[in-house]
C-alpha positions in Angstrom: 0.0 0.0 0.0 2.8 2.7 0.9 4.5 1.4 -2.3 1.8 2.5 -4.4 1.0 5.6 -2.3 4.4 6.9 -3.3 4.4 5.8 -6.7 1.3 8.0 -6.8 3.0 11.2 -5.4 6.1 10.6 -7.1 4.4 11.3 -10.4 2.4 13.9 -9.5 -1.0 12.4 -9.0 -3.4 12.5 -6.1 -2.9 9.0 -3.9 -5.5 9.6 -1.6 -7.9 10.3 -4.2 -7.7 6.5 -5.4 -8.2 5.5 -2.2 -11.9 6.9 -1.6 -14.6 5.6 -4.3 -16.5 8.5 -5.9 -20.1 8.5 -4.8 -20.9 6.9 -7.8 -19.9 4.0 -7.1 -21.5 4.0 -3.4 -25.4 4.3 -5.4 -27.8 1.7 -5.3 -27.6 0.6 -8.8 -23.9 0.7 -9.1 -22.2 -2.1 -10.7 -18.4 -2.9 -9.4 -17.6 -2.9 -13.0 -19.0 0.7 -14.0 -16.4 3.3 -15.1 -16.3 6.4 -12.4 -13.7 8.6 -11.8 -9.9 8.6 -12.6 -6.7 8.3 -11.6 -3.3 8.0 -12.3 -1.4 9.6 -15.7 -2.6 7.9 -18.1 -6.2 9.8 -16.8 -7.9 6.6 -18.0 -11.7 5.4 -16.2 -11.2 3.8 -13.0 -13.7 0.7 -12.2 -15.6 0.7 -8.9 -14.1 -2.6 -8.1 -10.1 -1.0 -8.5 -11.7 2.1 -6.2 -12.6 -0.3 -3.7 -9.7 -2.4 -3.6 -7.7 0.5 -2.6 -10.6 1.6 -0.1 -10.7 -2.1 1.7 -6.7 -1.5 2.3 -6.7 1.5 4.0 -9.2 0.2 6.1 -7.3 -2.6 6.8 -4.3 0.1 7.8 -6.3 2.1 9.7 -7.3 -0.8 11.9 -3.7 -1.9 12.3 -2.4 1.1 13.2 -5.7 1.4 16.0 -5.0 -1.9 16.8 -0.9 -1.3 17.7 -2.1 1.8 19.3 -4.7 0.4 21.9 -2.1 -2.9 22.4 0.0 -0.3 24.5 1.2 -1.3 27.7 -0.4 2.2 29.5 -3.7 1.5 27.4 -3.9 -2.6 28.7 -3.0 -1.7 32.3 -5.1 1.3 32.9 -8.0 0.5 30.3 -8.2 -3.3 29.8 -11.5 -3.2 28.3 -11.1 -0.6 26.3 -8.2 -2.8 25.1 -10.2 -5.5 24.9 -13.0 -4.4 22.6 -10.8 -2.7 20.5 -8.8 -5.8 19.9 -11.7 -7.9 19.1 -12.8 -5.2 17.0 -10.1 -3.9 15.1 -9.1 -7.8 13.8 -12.3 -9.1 12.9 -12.2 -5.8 10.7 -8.9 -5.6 9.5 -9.2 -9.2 8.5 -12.3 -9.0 6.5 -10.9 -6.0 5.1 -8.0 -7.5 4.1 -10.1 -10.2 2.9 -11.9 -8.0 0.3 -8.6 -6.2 -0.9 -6.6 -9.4 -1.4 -8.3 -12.3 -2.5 -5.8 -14.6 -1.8 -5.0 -14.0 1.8 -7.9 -16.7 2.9 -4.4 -18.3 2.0 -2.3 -17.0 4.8 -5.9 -17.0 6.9 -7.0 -20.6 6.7 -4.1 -22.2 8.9 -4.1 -19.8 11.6 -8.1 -20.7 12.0 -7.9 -24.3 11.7 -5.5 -24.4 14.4 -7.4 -22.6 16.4 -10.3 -24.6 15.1 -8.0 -27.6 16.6 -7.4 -26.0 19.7 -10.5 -25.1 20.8 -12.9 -27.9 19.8 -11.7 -30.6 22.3 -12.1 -28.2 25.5 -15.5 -27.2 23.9 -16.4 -31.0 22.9 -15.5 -32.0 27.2 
């Protein structure tokens, strides 16, 4: 994501505006294949679906970055439940987010959750 970002502002162009979808491509009808907006130096039409592959990884970021920043020691001593719902929170959205911008993740997703899958079945089966 930074990568791209600064391929962005090193030619010139706008990176945060690829990262928002143009309203658009928020409307009722709107297919993820429709042409809004642009982009980029070539100034060609952007696809919803490119808008909001950018849009699903700085969500993804954002929760990170929340997520590092409530994992403080100050913030789990002196707010542990504040810590605690932000946890829970933050990863079950930054996953699903990173989910939706890179398909192929379920990859690097499906061991971590059948070990936990293997981990937790036999205390819940007793």
């Amino acid at each position: 994501g930074a990568y791209w970002i600064g391929i962005w502002f090193a030619r010139g162009d706008n990176g945060f505006k690829a990262l928002i979808p143009p309203f658009g491509c928020w409307a009722r009808g709107a297919s993820m294949w429709d042409t809004h907006g642009t982009y980029g130096v070539d100034n060609e039409g952007r696809t919803c679906h490119s808008f909001f592959i950018n849009f699903c990884g700085a969500v993804a970021v954002t929760s990170f970055l929340l997520l590092t920043l409530t994992s403080l020691h100050w913030v789990r001593r002196h707010y542990y439940k504040v810590f605690y719902y932000c946890h829970v929170t933050f990863a079950t959205v930054s996953l699903v987010a990173l989910l939706m911008h890179w398909k192929r993740m379920v990859f690097y997703l499906c061991p971590s959750l059948l070990y936990y899958a293997a981990s937790v079945t036999p205390a819940a089966v007793q």
